[in-house]
TORMAR-58179 format. One record per residue: x, z, y of N, C-alpha, C, CB in turn. Coordinates in steps of 0.05 Angstrom, whole numbers. Last residue first. Glycine has a CB too. Layout:
# residues N
+--------+--------+--------+--------+--------+--------+--------+--------+--------+--------+--------+--------+
!     nx !     nz !     ny !    cax !    caz !    cay !     cx !     cz !     cy !    cbx !    cbz !    cby !
+--------+--------+--------+--------+--------+--------+--------+--------+--------+--------+--------+--------+
!      X !      Z !      Y !      X !      Z !      Y !      X !      Z !      Y !      X !      Z !      Y !
...
+--------+--------+--------+--------+--------+--------+--------+--------+--------+--------+--------+--------+
END
This chain:
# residues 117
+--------+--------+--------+--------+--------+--------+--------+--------+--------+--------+--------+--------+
!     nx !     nz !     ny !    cax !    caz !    cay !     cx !     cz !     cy !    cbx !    cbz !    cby !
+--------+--------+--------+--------+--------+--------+--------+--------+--------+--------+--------+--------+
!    536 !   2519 !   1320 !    561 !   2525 !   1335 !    564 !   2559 !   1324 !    556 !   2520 !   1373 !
!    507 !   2465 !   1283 !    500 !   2497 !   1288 !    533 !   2507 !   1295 !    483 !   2516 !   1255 !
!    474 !   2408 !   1294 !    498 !   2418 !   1286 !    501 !   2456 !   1289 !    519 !   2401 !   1304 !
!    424 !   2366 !   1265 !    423 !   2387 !   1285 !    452 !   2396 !   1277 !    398 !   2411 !   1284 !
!    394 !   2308 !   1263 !    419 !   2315 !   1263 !    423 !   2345 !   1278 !    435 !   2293 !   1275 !
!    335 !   2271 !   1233 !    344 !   2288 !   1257 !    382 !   2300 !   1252 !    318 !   2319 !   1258 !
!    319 !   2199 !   1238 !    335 !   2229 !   1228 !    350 !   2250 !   1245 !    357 !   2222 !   1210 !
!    274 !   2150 !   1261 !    304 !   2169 !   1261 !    303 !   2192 !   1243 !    311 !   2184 !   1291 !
!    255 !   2104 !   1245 !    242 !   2130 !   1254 !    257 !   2148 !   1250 !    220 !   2137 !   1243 !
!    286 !   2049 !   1270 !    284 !   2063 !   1251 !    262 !   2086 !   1260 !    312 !   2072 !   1245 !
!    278 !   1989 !   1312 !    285 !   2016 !   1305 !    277 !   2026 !   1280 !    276 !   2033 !   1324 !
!    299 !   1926 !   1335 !    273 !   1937 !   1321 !    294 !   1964 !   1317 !    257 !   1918 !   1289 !
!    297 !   1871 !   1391 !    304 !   1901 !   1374 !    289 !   1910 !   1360 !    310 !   1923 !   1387 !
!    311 !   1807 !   1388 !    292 !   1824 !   1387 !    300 !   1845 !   1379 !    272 !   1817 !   1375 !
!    341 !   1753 !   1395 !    350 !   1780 !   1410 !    328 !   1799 !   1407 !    355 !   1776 !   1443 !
!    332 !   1698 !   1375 !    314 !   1719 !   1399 !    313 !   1746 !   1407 !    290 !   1719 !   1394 !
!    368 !   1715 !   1325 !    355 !   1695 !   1335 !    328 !   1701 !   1359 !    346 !   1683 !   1309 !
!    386 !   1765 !   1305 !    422 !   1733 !   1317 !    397 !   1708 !   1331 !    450 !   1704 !   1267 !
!    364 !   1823 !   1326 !    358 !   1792 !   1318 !    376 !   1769 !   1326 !    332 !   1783 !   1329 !
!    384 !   1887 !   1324 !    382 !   1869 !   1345 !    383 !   1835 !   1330 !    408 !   1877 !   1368 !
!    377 !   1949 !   1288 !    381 !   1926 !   1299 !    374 !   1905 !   1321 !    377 !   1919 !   1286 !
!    385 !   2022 !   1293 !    379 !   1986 !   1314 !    387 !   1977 !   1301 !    392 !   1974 !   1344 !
!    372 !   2085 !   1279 !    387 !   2058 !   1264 !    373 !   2044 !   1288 !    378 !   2046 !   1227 !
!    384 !   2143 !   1305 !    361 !   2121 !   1306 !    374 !   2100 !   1296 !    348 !   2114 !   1333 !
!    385 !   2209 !   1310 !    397 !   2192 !   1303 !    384 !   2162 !   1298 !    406 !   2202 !   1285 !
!    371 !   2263 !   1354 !    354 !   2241 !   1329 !    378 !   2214 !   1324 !    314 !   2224 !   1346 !
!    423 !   2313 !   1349 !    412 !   2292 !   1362 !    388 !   2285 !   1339 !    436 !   2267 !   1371 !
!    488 !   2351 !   1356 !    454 !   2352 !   1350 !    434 !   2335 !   1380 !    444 !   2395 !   1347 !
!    527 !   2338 !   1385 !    521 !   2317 !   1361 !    504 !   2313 !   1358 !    526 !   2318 !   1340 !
!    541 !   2393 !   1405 !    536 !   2368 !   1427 !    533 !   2336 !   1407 !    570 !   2366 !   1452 !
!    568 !   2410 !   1365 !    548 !   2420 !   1371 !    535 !   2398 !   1397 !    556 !   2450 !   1376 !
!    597 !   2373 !   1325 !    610 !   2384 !   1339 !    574 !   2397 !   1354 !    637 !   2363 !   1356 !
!    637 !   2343 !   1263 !    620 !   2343 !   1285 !    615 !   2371 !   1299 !    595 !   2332 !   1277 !
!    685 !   2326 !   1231 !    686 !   2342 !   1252 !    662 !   2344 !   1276 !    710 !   2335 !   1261 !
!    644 !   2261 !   1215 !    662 !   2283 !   1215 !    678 !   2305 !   1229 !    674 !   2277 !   1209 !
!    606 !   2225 !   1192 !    606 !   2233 !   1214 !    623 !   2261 !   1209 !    578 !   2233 !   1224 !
!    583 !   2150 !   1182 !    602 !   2183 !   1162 !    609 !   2190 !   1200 !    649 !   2173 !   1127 !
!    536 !   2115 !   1172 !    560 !   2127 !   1196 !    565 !   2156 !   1189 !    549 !   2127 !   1231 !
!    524 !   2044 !   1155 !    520 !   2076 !   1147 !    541 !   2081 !   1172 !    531 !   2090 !   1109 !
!    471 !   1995 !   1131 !    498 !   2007 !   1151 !    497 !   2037 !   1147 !    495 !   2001 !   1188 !
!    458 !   1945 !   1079 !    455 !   1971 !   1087 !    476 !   1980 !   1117 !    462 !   1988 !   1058 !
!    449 !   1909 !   1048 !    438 !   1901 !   1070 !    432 !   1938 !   1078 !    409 !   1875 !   1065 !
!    481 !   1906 !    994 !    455 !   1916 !   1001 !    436 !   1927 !   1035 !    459 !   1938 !    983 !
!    519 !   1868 !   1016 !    506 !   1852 !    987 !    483 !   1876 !    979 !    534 !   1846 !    954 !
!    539 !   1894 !   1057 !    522 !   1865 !   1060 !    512 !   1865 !   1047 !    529 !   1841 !   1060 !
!    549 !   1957 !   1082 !    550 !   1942 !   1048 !    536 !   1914 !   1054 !    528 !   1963 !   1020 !
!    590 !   1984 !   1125 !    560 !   1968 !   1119 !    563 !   1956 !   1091 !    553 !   1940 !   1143 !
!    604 !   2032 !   1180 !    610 !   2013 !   1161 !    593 !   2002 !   1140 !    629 !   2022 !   1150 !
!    635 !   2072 !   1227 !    607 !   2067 !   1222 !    629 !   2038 !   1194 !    580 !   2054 !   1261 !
!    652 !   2138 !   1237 !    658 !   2111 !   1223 !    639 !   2097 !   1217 !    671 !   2113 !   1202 !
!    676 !   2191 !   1275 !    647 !   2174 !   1264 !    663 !   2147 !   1258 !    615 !   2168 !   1291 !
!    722 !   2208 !   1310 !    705 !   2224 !   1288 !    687 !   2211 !   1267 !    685 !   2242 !   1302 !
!    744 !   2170 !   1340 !    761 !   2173 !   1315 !    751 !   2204 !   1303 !    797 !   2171 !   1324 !
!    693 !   2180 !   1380 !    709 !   2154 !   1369 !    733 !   2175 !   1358 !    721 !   2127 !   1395 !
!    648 !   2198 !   1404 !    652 !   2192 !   1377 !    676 !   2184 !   1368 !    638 !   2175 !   1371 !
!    658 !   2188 !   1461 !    652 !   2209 !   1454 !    657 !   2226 !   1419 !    627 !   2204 !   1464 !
!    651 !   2134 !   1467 !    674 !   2149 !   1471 !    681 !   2173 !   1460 !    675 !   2153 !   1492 !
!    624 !   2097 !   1414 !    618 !   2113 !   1446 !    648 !   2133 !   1436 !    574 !   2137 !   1451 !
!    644 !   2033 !   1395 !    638 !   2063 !   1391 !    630 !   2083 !   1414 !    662 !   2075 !   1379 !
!    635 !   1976 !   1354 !    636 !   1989 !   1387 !    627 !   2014 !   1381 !    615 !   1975 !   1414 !
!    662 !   1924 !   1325 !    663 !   1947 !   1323 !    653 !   1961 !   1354 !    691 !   1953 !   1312 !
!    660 !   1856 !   1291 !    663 !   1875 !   1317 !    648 !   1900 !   1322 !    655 !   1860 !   1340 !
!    633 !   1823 !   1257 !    653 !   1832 !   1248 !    670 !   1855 !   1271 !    667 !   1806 !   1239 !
!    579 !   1812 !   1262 !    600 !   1812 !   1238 !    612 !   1838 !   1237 !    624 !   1790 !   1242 !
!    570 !   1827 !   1326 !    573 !   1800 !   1307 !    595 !   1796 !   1285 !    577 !   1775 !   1326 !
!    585 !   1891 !   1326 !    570 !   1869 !   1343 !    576 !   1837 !   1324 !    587 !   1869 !   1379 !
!    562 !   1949 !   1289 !    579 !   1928 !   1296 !    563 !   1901 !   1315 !    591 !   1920 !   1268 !
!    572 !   2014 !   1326 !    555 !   1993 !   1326 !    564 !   1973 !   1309 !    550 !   1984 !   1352 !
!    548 !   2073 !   1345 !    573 !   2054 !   1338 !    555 !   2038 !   1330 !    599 !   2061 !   1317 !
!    519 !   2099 !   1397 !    539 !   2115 !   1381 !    559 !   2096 !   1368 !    525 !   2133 !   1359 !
!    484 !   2099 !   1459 !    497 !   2085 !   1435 !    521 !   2097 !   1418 !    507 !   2060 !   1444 !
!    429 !   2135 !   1469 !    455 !   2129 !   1479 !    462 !   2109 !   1449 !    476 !   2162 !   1487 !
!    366 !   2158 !   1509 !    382 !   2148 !   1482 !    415 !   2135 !   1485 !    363 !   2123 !   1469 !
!    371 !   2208 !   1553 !    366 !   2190 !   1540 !    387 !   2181 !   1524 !    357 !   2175 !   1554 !
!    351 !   2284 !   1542 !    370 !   2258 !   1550 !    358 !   2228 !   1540 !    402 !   2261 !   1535 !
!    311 !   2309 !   1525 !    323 !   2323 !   1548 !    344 !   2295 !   1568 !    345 !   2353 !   1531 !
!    346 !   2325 !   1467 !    331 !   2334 !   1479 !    335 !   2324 !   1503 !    329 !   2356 !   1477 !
!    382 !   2260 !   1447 !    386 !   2292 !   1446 !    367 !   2296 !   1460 !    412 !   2306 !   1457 !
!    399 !   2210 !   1405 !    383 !   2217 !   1424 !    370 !   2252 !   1427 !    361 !   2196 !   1421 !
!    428 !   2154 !   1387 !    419 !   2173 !   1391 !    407 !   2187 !   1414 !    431 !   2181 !   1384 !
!    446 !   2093 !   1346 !    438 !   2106 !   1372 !    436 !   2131 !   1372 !    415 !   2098 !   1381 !
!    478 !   2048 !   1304 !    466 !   2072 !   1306 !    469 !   2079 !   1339 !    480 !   2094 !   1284 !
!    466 !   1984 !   1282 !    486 !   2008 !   1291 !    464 !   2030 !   1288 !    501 !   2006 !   1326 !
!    480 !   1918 !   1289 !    462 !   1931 !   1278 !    481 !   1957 !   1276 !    450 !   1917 !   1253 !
!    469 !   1850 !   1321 !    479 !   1878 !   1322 !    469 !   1886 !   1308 !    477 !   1893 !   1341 !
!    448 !   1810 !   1309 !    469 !   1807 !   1326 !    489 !   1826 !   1325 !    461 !   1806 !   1350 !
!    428 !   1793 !   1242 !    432 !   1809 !   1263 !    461 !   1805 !   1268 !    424 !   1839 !   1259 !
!    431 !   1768 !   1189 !    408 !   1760 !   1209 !    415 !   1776 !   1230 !    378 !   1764 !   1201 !
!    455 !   1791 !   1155 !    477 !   1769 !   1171 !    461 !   1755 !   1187 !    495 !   1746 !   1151 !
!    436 !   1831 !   1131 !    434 !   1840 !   1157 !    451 !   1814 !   1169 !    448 !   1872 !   1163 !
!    365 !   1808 !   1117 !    394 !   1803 !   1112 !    412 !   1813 !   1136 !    399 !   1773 !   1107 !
!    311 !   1855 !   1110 !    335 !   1830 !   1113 !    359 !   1828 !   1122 !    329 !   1813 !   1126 !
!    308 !   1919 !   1116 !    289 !   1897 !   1096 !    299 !   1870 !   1095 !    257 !   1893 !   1105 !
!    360 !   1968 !   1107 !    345 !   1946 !   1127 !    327 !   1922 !   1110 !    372 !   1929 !   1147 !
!    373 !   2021 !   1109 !    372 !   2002 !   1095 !    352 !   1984 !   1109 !    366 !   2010 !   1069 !
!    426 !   2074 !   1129 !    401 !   2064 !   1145 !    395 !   2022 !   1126 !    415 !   2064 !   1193 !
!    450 !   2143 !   1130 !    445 !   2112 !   1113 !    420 !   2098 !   1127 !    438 !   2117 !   1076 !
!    502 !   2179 !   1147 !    475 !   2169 !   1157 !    470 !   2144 !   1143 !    475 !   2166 !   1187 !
!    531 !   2239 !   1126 !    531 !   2211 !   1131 !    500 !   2206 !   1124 !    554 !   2193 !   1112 !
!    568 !   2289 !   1153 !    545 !   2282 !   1149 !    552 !   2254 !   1143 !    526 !   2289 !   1169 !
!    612 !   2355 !   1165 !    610 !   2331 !   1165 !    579 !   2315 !   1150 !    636 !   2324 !   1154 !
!    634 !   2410 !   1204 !    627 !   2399 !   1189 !    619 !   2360 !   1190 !    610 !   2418 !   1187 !
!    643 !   2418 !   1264 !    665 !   2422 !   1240 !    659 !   2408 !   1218 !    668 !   2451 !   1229 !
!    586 !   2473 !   1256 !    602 !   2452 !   1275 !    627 !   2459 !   1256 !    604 !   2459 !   1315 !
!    538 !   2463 !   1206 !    557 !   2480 !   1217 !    575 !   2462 !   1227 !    568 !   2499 !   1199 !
!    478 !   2421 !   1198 !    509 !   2421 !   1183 !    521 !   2444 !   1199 !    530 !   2389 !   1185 !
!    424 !   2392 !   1170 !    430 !   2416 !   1191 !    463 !   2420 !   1182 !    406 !   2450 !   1185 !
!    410 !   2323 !   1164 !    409 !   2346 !   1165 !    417 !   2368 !   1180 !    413 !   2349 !   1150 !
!    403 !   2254 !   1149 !    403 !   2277 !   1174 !    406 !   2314 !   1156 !    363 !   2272 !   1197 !
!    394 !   2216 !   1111 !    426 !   2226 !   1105 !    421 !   2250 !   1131 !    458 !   2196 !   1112 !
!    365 !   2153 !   1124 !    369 !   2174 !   1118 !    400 !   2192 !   1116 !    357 !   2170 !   1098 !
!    322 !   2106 !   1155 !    342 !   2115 !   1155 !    353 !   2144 !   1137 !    342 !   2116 !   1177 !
!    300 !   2042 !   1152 !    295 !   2068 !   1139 !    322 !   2084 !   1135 !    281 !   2063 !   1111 !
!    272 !   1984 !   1178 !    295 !   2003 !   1180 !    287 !   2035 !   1168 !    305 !   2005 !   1214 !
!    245 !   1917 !   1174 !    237 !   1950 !   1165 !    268 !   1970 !   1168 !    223 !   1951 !   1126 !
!    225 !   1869 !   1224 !    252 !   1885 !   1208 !    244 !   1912 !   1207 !    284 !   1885 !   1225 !
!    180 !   1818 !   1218 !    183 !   1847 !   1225 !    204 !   1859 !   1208 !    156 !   1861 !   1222 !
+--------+--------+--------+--------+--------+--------+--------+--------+--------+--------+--------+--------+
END
Protein backbone atom coordinates (compact mmCIF):
# COMPACT_ATOMS: atom_id res chain seq x y z
CA UNK A 1 0.00 0.00 0.00
CA UNK A 2 1.54 3.51 -1.38
CA UNK A 3 1.08 6.33 1.34
CA UNK A 4 0.89 9.84 -0.58
CA UNK A 5 0.77 13.02 1.58
CA UNK A 6 0.36 16.01 -0.04
CA UNK A 7 0.98 19.53 0.97
CA UNK A 8 1.71 23.25 0.01
CA UNK A 9 -2.51 24.15 -0.99
CA UNK A 10 -3.66 27.35 -0.08
CA UNK A 11 -5.69 30.55 -0.92
CA UNK A 12 -3.38 32.77 -3.31
CA UNK A 13 -4.66 36.07 -5.47
CA UNK A 14 -4.84 35.36 -9.32
CA UNK A 15 -1.21 36.01 -10.66
CA UNK A 16 0.06 34.62 -7.86
CA UNK A 17 2.06 31.54 -7.22
CA UNK A 18 2.05 28.07 -4.99
CA UNK A 19 4.01 24.88 -4.68
CA UNK A 20 2.59 21.52 -4.11
CA UNK A 21 4.66 18.81 -2.23
CA UNK A 22 3.49 15.34 -2.35
CA UNK A 23 5.93 12.54 -0.30
CA UNK A 24 5.40 9.18 -1.15
CA UNK A 25 6.18 6.05 1.32
CA UNK A 26 8.37 4.12 -1.62
CA UNK A 27 10.62 4.42 -3.92
CA UNK A 28 9.26 6.49 -6.47
CA UNK A 29 11.64 4.38 -9.21
CA UNK A 30 8.64 1.95 -8.25
CA UNK A 31 6.22 4.05 -10.37
CA UNK A 32 5.08 4.21 -13.84
CA UNK A 33 3.79 7.49 -13.21
CA UNK A 34 3.65 9.79 -10.55
CA UNK A 35 1.99 13.53 -10.91
CA UNK A 36 -0.58 15.60 -10.00
CA UNK A 37 -4.44 15.69 -10.90
CA UNK A 38 -7.20 17.89 -10.14
CA UNK A 39 -10.37 18.54 -9.55
CA UNK A 40 -12.80 21.60 -9.56
CA UNK A 41 -16.46 21.68 -8.29
CA UNK A 42 -18.80 20.34 -10.47
CA UNK A 43 -16.09 18.66 -12.94
CA UNK A 44 -14.24 15.82 -13.24
CA UNK A 45 -10.79 15.00 -12.29
CA UNK A 46 -8.28 15.98 -14.90
CA UNK A 47 -4.55 15.60 -15.35
CA UNK A 48 -2.25 18.44 -14.63
CA UNK A 49 1.60 17.08 -15.04
CA UNK A 50 2.96 14.19 -14.68
CA UNK A 51 6.19 12.32 -15.21
CA UNK A 52 5.74 9.12 -17.20
CA UNK A 53 8.69 6.58 -16.84
CA UNK A 54 11.56 8.48 -15.30
CA UNK A 55 12.15 10.49 -17.21
CA UNK A 56 8.96 11.85 -19.45
CA UNK A 57 7.09 14.89 -18.84
CA UNK A 58 3.10 15.36 -19.63
CA UNK A 59 1.30 18.53 -18.98
CA UNK A 60 -2.36 19.57 -19.58
CA UNK A 61 -2.59 22.22 -21.98
CA UNK A 62 -4.03 24.41 -19.97
CA UNK A 63 -0.90 24.46 -17.55
CA UNK A 64 1.81 24.35 -19.65
CA UNK A 65 4.60 26.93 -19.38
CA UNK A 66 2.84 28.04 -15.92
CA UNK A 67 3.34 24.75 -13.66
CA UNK A 68 6.55 22.77 -13.39
CA UNK A 69 6.27 19.67 -12.09
CA UNK A 70 9.77 18.07 -10.72
CA UNK A 71 10.94 15.36 -8.06
CA UNK A 72 13.74 14.77 -5.57
CA UNK A 73 14.43 10.69 -5.89
CA UNK A 74 16.87 10.48 -2.95
CA UNK A 75 13.49 11.85 -0.94
CA UNK A 76 10.98 10.09 -2.90
CA UNK A 77 9.20 13.28 -3.26
CA UNK A 78 7.24 15.22 -6.54
CA UNK A 79 6.32 18.73 -6.41
CA UNK A 80 4.50 21.38 -8.86
CA UNK A 81 5.48 25.11 -8.52
CA UNK A 82 2.61 26.79 -9.87
CA UNK A 83 2.85 30.28 -11.31
CA UNK A 84 0.83 32.98 -12.69
CA UNK A 85 -2.12 31.08 -11.55
CA UNK A 86 -5.26 32.04 -12.58
CA UNK A 87 -8.87 31.73 -11.13
CA UNK A 88 -9.93 28.65 -13.22
CA UNK A 89 -6.81 26.78 -11.03
CA UNK A 90 -9.04 26.78 -7.93
CA UNK A 91 -9.21 23.08 -7.57
CA UNK A 92 -8.38 19.87 -4.98
CA UNK A 93 -5.15 19.06 -6.14
CA UNK A 94 -4.53 15.17 -5.82
CA UNK A 95 -0.91 13.52 -6.00
CA UNK A 96 -1.16 9.77 -8.27
CA UNK A 97 0.86 7.39 -8.49
CA UNK A 98 0.61 4.52 -10.75
CA UNK A 99 2.77 0.95 -9.87
CA UNK A 100 5.89 -0.02 -12.71
CA UNK A 101 4.35 -3.40 -11.42
CA UNK A 102 0.48 -4.05 -11.96
CA UNK A 103 -0.42 -0.72 -12.88
CA UNK A 104 -2.22 0.00 -9.60
CA UNK A 105 -3.22 3.71 -8.69
CA UNK A 106 -3.08 5.06 -5.41
CA UNK A 107 -4.07 8.86 -4.37
CA UNK A 108 -3.32 11.42 -1.95
CA UNK A 109 -6.10 13.20 0.17
CA UNK A 110 -5.64 16.29 -1.75
CA UNK A 111 -5.07 19.93 -1.03
CA UNK A 112 -7.25 22.36 -1.66
CA UNK A 113 -6.07 25.29 -4.14
CA UNK A 114 -8.44 28.20 -4.24
CA UNK A 115 -7.23 31.32 -6.50
CA UNK A 116 -9.10 34.70 -5.75
CA UNK A 117 -9.77 36.89 -9.12
Amino acid sequence: QVQLVESGGGLVQAGGSLRLSCAASESIFSFYAMGWYRQAPGKQRELVAQFISVFSTNYADSVKGRFTISRDNAKNMVYLQMNSLKFEDTAVYYCNVRTLFGGKDYWGQGTQVTVSS
